[in-house]
N, C-alpha and C positions, 0 to 999 in steps of 0.2 A: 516440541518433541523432535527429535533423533531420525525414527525411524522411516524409512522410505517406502509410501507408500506405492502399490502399485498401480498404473495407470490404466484405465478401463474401457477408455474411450471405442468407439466400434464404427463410427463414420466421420471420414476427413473432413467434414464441412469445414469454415473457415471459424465458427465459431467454435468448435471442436480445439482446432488448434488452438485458439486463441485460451480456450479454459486450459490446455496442458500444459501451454509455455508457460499463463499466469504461475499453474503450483509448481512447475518444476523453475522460477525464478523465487516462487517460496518457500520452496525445499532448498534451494543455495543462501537465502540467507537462514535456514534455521527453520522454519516458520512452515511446521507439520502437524496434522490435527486430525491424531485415530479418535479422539474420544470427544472433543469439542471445544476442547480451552483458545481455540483462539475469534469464538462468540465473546468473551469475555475484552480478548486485544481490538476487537473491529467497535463493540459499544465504549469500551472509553480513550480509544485511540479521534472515533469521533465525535466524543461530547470534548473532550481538552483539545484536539488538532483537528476541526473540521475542514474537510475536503482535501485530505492528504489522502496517501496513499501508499504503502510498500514499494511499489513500483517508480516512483519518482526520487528523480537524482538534484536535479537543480534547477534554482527557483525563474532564472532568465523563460524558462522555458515557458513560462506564465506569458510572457507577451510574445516570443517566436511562434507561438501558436496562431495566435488576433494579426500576427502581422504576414502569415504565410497567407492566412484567409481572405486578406486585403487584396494580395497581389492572387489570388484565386478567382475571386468578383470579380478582378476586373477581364479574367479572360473567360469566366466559363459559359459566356456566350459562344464561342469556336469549340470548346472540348470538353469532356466530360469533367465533372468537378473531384471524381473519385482518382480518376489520371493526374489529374491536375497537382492533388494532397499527396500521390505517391511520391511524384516527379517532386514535390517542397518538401516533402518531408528526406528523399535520397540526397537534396541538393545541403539541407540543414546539416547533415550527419558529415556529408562532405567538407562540409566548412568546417564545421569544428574542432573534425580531426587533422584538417590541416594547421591550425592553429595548435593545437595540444599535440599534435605529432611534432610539432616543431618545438616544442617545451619539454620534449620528450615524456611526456603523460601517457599512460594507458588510458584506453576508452574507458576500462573498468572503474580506475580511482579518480577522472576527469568526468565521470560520470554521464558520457555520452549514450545514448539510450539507441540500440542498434546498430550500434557502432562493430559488432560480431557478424551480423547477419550483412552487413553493407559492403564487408569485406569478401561474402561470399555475391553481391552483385542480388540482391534481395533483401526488402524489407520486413522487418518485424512485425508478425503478427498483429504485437501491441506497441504500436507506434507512440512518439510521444502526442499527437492528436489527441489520441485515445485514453491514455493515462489521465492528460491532465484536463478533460474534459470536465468533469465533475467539481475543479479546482476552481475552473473557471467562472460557475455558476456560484458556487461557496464563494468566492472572493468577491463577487460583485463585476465581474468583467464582462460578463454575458448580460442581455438586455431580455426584462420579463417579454413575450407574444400578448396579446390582446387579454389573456384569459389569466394571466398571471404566471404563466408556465415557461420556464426554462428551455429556449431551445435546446432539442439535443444534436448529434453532430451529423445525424440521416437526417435529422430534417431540416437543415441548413442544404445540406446538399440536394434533398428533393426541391428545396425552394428555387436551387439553382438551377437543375434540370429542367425546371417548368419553366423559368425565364428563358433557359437555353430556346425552348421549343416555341415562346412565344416572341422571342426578341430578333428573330432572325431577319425578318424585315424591317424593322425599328432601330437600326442604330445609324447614327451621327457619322458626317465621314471621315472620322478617323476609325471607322468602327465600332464605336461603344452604343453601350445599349442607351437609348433616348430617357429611359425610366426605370430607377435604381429603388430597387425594393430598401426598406430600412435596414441600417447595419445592425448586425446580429451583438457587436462590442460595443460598449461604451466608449467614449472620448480616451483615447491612449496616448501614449507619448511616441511620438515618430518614430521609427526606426531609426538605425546609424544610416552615418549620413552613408555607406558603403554597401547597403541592405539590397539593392538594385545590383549590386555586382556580386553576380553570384560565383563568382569566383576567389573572390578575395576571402581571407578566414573570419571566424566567428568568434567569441569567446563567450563563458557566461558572467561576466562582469558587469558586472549594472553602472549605469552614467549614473553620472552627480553634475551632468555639462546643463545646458538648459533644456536638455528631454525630458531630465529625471528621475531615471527608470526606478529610482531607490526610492524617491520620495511619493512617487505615485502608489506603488507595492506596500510602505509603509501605509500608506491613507486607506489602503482597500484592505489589507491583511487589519488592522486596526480595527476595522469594521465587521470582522467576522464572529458569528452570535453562536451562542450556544443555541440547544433547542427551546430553553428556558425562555430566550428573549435576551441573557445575558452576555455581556460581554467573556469571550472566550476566553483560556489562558495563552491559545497561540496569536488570537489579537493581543494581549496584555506583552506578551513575549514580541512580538513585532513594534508596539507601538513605544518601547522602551527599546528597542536595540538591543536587543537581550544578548550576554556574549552566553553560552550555548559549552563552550570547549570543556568547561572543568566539571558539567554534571553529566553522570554517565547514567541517570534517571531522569524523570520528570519530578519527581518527587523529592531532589535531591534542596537542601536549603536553598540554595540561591532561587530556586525554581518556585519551590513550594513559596517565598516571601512575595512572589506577583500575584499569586493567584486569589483571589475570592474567596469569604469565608464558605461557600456551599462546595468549590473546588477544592480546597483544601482537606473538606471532608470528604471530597470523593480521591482525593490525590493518595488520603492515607489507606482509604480502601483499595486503589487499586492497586498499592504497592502489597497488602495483606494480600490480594486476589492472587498478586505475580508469584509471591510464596507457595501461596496454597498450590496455585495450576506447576509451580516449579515442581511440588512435590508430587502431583498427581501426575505430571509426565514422567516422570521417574519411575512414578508405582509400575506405571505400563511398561516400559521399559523393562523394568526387574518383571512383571509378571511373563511377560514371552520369552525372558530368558530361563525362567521359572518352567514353565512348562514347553519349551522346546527341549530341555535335560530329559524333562519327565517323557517327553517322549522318545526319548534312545538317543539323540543329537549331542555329543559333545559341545559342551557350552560352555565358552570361558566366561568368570564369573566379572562381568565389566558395570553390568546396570544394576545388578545388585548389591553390590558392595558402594554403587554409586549412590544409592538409595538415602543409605546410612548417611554419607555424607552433607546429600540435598538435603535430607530432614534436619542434620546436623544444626546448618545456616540459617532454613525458614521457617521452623517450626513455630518457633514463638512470635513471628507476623502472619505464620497462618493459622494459629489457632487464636488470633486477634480478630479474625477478619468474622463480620454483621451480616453471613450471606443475604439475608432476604434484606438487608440495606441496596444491596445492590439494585436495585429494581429501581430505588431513589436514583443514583448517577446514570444507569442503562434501562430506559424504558422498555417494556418490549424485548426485552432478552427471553431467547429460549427459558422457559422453565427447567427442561431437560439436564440443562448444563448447573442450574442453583440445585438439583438434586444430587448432582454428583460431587461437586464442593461442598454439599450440606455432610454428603454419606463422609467421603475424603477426611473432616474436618471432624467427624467423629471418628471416625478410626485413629486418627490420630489421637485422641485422646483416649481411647482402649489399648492405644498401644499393644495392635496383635500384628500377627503376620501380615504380609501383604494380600496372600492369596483370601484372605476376607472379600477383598474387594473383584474376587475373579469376576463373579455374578455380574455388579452394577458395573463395570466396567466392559466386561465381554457384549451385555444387552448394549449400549451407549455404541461401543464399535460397531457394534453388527447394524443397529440402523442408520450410521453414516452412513459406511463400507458395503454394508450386506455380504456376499460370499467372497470379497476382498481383508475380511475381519482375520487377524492373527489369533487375537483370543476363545474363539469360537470351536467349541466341544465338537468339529466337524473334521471329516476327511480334509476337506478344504482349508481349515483352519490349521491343523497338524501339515498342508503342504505348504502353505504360508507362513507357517514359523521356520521349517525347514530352509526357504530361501534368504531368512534372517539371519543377517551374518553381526551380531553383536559389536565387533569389531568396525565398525564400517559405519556406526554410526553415531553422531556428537553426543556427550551425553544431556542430559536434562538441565536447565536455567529457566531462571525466569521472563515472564513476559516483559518486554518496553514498552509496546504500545506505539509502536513506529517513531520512536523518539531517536534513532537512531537516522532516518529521515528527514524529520521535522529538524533538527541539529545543524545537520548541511544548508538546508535552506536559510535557518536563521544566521548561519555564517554567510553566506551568500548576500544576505540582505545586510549583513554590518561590511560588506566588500573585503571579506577574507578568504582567502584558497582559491 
């Protein structure tokens, strides 16, 4: 959905920022949720693409992570580990764009990750550490703890802190520490042979020399499971080299012919879902242009007449789509959200106005939002339509499912762009 919501936050803490830059980098690709359709993007973005992400550019970054952490170990006996990640992570951004500055690339379409914020001599909130941390555990590059648990990326760094405090007497004399707790990565492939010079550029190009970065990344993306137990479609998509350029879905033929007969049936679901949520970001759309009129605002007619349109296209795969199937591909999804696609998906076949759906939709926004809600029969409500400017915002499509994402990477991985 379109519209921009307002942000609400009320203290700087770090993880404050770190929630506003996330939506305000999901507000620039699109990817805004008054009513909740993107419960439906996050459960089958990760049952077909586990341990992706919106926020991830490109796939190198899977091992520049394990290999910052290497050369991190071996110092954070002398300095803190958190100094240490800032210092690899400003030095990574540095390379890159030296390399891609010299190709003449923007950070944005070379897909450098802070590459805006490095310019102003400051690191991103959400560093590539932090993105692809989760990736890391999904791919199998992280090593289970005693108990079967995932480390996460604080307690990598408390482990280090503790060794800081207990190794200061203990090391060898070149300095290192005498006793090296286990590495947190599995067995990796060396860095370039240039990774120690931190000055020279970076690219995201993966070898095919004897490190392997390509064939390694195949062997582990390959391996990644559904929650089933089964093999994923973006292992299936990995483990075949999948060329990625010519479907602009996941669901598109070439796509749909890898996947698994239980995927297959969730693949046609999700593309009925995409329709359906395409059409219910619409409805909202047209309802707050609907009732910002009504309330004395000159309103040009942009999402309403769009409405027509969206229905125009998705109608007939959203009135296809088995909502309570859903539950079979996305366990564990809000209920909340299958009531509003159930309500959505009859209205469409009563084919009345939109304002049918003020109610279940206004209820839906007000408990995401609460006094931040557009549709909401409030003082409050009538002052947040008012700062709705129609014009200003995309209008409604359907969901990918972070296929747009997963796309670059799988280019990455056949060593294209």
């Amino acid at each position: 959905m379109s519209i921009k919501p307002a942000l609400g936050w009320i203290q700087f803490s770090r993880e404050a920022l770190r929630q506003a830059e996330a939506t305000l980098f999901s507000e620039e690709q699109g990817v805004r949720d008054e009513i909740g359709f993107l419960l439906l993007h996050q459960g089958y973005a990760n049952r077909f693409f586990p341990g992706t992400s919106v926020l991830q550019t490109r796939l190198r970054y899977i091992l520049f992570i394990p290999w910052m952490y290497q050369r991190i170990m071996k110092e954070a006996h002398k300095v803190s580990p958190n100094e240490l990640l800032v210092r690899e992570e400003m030095r990574l951004i540095e390379r890159l764009k030296k390399h891609y500055q010299t190709a003449e690339t923007s950070d944005d379409s070379s897909g450098i990750i802070g590459g805006r914020a490095h310019a102003q001599k400051r690191l991103t909130s959400q560093p590539s550490s932090m993105i692809y941390w989760s990736a890391l555990g999904h791919w199998g590059l992280l090593r289970a703890g005693p108990s079967n648990v995932l480390p996460s990326r604080n307690h990598i760094h408390r482990v280090l802190r503790h060794r800081q405090a207990h190794t200061r007497l203990h090391l060898d004399d070149d300095g290192q520490p005498l006793m090296e707790d286990s590495p947190p990565f599995v067995a990796l492939p060396p860095p370039p042979e240039d990774w120690e010079n931190i000055s020279a550029p970076l690219s995201f190009a993966l070898s095919d020399d004897t490190r392997d970065e390509r064939g390694f990344l195949v062997r582990h993306l390959a391996s990644v499971m559904r929650a089933d137990g089964e093999q994923s479609l973006l292992a299936r998509m990995a483990e075949n080299l999948f060329d990625p350029v010519s479907c602009n879905f996941p669901w598109d033929q070439k796509a749909f012919q890898l996947a698994d007969a239980a995927d297959r049936r969730a693949l046609e679901r999700a593309r009925q879902a995409a329709s359906l949520a395409a059409i219910g970001r619409a409805v909202y759309a047209a309802l707050v242009e609907e009732l910002r009129e009504a309330d004395g605002q000159q309103t040009e007619d942009i999402h309403r007449s769009n409405l027509k349109v969206v229905m125009g296209e998705h109608v007939k795969a959203a009135l296809g789509l088995d909502v309570p199937a859903i539950v079979t591909d996305c366990p564990g999804i809000d209920p909340q959200i299958l009531n509003i696609l159930e309500q959505t998906r009859s209205w469409l076949e009563r084919d009345e106005n939109p304002m049918a759906l003020r109610e279940v939709y206004s209820h839906a926004e007000i408990r995401r939002k609460g006094a931040r809600a557009r549709l909401a029969d409030t003082l409050g409500g009538r002052r947040r339509r008012e700062e709705w400017l129609p014009e200003q915002h995309a209008k409604a499509y359907p969901l990918e499912y972070r296929w747009r994402n997963v796309r670059r990477l799988l280019m990455d991985l056949r060593g294209e762009g």
